[in-house]
N, CA, C and O of each residue as an XYZ file, in Angstrom:
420
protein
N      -2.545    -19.101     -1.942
C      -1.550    -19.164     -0.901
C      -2.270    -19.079      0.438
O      -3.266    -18.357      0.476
N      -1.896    -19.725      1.548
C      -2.943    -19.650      2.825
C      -2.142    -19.058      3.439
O      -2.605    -19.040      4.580
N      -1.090    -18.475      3.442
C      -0.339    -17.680      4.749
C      -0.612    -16.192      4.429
O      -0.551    -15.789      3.267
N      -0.848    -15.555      5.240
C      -1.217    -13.427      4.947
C       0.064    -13.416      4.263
O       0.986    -14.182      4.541
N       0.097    -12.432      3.270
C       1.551    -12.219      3.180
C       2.239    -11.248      4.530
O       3.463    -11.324      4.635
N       1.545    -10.411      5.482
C       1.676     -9.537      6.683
C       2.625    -10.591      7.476
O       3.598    -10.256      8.151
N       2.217    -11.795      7.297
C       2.620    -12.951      8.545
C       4.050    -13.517      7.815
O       5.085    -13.774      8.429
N       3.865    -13.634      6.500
C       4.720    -13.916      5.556
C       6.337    -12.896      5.705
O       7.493    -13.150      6.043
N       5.675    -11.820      5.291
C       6.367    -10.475      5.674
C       7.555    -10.335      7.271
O       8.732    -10.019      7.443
N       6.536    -10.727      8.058
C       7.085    -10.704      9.554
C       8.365    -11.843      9.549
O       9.455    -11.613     10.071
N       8.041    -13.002      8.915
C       8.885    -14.024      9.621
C      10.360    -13.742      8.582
O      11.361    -14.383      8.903
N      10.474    -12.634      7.162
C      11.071    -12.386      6.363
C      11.816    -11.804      7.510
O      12.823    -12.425      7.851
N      11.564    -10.921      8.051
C      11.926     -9.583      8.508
C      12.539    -10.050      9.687
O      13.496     -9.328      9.967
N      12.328    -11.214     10.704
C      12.632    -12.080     11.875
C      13.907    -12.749     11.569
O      14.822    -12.908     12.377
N      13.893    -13.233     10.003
C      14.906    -14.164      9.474
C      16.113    -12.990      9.502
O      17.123    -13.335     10.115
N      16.125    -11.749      8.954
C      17.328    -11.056      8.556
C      17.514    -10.450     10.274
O      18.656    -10.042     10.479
N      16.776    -10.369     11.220
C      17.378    -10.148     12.114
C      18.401    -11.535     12.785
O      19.609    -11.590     13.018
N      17.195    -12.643     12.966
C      18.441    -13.727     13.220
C      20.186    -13.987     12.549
O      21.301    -14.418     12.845
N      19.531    -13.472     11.661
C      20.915    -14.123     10.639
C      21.569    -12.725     10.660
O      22.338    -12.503      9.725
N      21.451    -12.080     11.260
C      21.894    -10.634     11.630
C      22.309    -10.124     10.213
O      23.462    -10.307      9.823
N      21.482     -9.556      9.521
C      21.447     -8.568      8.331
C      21.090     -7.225      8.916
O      20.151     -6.555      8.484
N      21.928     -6.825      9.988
C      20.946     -5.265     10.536
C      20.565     -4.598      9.343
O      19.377     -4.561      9.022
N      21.632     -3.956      8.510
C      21.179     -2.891      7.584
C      19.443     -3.059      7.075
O      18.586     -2.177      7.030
N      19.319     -4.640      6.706
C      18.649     -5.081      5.692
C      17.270     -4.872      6.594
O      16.162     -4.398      6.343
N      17.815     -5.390      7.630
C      16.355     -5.591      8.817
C      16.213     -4.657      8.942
O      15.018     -4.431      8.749
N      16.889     -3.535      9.254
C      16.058     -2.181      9.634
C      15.238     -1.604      8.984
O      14.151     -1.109      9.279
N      16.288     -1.743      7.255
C      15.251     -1.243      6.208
C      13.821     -2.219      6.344
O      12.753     -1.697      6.665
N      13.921     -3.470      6.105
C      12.689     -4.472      5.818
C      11.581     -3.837      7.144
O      10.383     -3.829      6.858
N      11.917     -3.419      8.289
C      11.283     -3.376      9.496
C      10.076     -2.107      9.176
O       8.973     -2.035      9.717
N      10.638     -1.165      8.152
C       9.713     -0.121      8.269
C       8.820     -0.701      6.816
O       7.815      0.004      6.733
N       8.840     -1.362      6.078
C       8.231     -1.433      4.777
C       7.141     -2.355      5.301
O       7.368     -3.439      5.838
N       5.509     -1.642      5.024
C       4.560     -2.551      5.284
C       3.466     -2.945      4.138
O       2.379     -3.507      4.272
N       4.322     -2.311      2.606
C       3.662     -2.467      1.365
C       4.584     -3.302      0.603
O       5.606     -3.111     -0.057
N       3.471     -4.822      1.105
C       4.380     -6.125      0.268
C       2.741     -6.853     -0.338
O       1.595     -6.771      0.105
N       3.334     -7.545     -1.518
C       2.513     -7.778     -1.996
C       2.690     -9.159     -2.655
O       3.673     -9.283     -3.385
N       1.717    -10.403     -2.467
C       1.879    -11.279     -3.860
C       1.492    -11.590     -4.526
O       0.309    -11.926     -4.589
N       2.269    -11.634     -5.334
C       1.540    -11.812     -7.366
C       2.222    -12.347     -8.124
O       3.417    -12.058     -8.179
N       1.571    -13.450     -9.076
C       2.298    -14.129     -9.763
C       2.975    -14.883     -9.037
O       3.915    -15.262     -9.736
N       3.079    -15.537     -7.554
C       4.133    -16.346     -7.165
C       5.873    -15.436     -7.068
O       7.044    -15.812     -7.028
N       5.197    -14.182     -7.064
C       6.386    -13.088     -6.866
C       5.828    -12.528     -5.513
O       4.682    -12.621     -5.073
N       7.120    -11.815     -4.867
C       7.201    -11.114     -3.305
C       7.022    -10.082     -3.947
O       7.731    -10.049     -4.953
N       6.234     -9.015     -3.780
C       6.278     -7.317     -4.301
C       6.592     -6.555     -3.524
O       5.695     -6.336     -2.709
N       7.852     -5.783     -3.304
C       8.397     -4.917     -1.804
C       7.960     -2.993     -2.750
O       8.321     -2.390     -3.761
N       7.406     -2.863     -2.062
C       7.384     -1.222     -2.444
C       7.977     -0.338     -1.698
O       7.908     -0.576     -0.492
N       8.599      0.709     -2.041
C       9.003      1.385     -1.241
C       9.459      2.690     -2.373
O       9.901      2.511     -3.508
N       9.202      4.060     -1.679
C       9.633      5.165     -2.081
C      10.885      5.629     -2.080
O      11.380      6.604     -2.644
N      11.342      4.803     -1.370
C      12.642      5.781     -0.970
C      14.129      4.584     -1.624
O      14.350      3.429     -1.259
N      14.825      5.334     -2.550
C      15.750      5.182     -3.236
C      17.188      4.463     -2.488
O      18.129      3.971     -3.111
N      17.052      4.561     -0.971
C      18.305      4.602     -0.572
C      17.774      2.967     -0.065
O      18.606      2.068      0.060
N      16.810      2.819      0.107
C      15.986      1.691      0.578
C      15.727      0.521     -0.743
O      15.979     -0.684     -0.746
N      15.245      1.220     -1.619
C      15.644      0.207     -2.925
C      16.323     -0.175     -3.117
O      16.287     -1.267     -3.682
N      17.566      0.488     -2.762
C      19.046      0.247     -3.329
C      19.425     -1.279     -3.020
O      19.620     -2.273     -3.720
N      19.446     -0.822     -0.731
C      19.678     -2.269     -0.427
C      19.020     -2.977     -0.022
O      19.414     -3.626      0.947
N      17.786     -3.191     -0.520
C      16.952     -4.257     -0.863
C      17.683     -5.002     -1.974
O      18.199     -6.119     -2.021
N      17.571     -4.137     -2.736
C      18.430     -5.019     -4.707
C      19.119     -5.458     -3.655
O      18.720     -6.375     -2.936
N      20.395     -4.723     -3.463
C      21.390     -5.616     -2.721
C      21.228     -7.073     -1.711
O      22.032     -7.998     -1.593
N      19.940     -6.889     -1.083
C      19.678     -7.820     -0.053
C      18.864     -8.847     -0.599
O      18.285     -9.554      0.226
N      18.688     -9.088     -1.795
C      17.215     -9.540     -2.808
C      17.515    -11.042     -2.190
O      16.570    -11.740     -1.821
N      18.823    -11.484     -2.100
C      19.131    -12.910     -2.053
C      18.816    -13.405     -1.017
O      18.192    -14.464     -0.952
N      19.229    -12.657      0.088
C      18.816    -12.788      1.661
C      17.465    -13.193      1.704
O      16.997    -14.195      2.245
N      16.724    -12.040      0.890
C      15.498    -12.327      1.031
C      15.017    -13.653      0.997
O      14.651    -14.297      1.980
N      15.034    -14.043     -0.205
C      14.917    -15.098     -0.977
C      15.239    -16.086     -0.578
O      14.841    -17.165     -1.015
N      16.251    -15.888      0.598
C      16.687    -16.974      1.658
C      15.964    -17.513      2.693
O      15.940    -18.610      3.250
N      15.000    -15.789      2.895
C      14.095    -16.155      4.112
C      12.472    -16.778      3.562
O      11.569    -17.176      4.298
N      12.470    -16.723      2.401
C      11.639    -17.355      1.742
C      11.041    -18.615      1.577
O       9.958    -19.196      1.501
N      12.262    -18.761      1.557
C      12.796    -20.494      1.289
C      12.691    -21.183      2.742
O      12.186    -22.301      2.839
N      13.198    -20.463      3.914
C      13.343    -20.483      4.928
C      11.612    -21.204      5.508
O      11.681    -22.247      6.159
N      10.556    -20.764      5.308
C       9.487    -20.490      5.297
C       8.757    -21.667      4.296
O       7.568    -21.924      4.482
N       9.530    -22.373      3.220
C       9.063    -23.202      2.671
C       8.311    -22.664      1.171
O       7.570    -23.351      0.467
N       8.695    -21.377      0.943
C       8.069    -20.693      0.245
C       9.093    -20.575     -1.149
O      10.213    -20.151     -0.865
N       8.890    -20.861     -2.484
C       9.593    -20.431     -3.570
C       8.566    -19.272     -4.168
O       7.507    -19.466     -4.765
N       9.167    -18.065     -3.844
C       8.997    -17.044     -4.862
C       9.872    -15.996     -4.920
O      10.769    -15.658     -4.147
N       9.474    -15.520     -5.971
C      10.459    -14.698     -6.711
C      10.389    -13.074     -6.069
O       9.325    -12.682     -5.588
N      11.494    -12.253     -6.099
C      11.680    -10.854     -5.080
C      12.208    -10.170     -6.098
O      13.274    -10.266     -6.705
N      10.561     -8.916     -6.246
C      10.637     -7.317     -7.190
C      10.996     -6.328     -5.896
O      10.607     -6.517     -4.744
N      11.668     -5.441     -6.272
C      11.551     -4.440     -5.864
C      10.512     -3.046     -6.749
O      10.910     -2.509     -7.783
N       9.487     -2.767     -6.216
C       9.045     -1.542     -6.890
C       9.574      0.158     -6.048
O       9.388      0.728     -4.973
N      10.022      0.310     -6.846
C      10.277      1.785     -6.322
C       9.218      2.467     -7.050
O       9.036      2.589     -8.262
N       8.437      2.963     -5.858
C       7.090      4.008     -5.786
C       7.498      5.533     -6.369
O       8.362      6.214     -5.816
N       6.995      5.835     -7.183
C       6.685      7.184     -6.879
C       6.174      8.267     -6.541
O       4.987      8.389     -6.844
N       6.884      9.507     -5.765
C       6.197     10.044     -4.575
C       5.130     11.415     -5.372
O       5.661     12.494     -5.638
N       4.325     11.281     -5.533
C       3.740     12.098     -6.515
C       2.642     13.240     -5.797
O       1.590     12.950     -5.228
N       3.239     14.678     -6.012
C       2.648     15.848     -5.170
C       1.130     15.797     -5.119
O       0.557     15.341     -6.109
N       0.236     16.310     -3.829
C      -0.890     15.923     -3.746
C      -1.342     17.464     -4.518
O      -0.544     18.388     -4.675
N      -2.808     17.492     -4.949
C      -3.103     18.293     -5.821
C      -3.232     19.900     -4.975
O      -3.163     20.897     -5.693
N      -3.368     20.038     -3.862
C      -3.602     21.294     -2.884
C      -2.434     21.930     -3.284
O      -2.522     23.065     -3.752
N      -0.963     21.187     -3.139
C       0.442     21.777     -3.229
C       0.178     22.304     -4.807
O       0.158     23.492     -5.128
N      -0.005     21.255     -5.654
C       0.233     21.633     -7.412
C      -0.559     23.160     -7.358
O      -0.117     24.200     -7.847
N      -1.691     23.012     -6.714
C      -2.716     24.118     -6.883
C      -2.295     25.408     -6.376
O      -2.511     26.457     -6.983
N      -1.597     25.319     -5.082
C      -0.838     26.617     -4.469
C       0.398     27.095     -5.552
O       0.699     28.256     -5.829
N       0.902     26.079     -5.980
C       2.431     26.484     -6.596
C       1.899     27.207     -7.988
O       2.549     28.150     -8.438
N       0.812     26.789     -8.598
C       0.338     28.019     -9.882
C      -0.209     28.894     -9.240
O       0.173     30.004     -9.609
N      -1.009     28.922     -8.360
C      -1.393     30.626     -7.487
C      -0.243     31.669     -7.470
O      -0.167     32.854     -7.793
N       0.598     30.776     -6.978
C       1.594     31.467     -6.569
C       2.669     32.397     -7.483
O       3.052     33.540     -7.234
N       3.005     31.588     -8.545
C       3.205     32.180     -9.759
C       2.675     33.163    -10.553
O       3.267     34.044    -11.176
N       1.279     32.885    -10.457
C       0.394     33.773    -10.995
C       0.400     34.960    -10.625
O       0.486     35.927    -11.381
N       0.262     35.009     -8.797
C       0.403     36.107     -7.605
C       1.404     36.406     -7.079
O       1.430     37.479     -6.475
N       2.525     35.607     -7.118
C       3.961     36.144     -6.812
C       3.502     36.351     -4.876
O       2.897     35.545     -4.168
N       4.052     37.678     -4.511
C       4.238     37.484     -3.155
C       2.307     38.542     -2.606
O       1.965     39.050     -1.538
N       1.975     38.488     -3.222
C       0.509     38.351     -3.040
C      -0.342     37.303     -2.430
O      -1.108     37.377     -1.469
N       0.041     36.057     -3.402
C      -0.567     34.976     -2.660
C      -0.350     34.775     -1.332
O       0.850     34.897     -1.085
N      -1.408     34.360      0.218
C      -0.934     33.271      1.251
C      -1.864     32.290      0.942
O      -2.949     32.342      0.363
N      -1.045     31.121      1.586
C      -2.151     30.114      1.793
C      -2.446     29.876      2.760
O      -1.461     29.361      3.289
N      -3.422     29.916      3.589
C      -3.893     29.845      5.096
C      -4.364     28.592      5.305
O      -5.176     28.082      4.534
N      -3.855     27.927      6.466
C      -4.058     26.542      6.573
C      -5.118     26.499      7.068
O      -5.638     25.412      7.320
């Protein structure tokens, strides 16, 4: 494919404002983990309320796709947000030590 998908991404995100999709655009505006594979759009995102209306907006998308001259296909991955190991590591201290433990930043 010769277009970035970043550039790809932008003119997605340009299309749902023209065609005034606010909801969709606002969400699309903060998501900067897109990916392609397989001749598929890959949208990631953590947050559930944001997956939601993406699914919902999948077609739009797919509109701005097309828009662009582009046929491919639109996943949503919902990420998961997975605790970094410092937190896991405090939360068994803590148990262990009850109100003994601090953790000093």
């Amino acid at each position: 494919m010769t277009s970035d998908v970043r550039e790809i991404w932008g003119k997605v995100v340009l299309f749902l404002k023209e065609h005034k999709h606010i909801a969709l655009h606002v969400a699309c505006g903060d998501i900067t983990d897109v990916q392609i594979f397989n001749d598929c759009l890959v949208i990631n995102t953590q947050d559930n309320t944001v997956a939601s209306l993406l699914d919902e907006g999948k077609r739009e998308i797919v509109r701005a796709l097309s828009w662009q001259g582009l046929e491919l296909d639109v996943k949503i991955n919902k990420k998961e947000i997975l605790p970094n190991k410092v937190d896991l590591d405090a939360e068994k201290l803590k148990n262990m030590f009850g109100e003994k433990f601090k953790l000093i930043d």
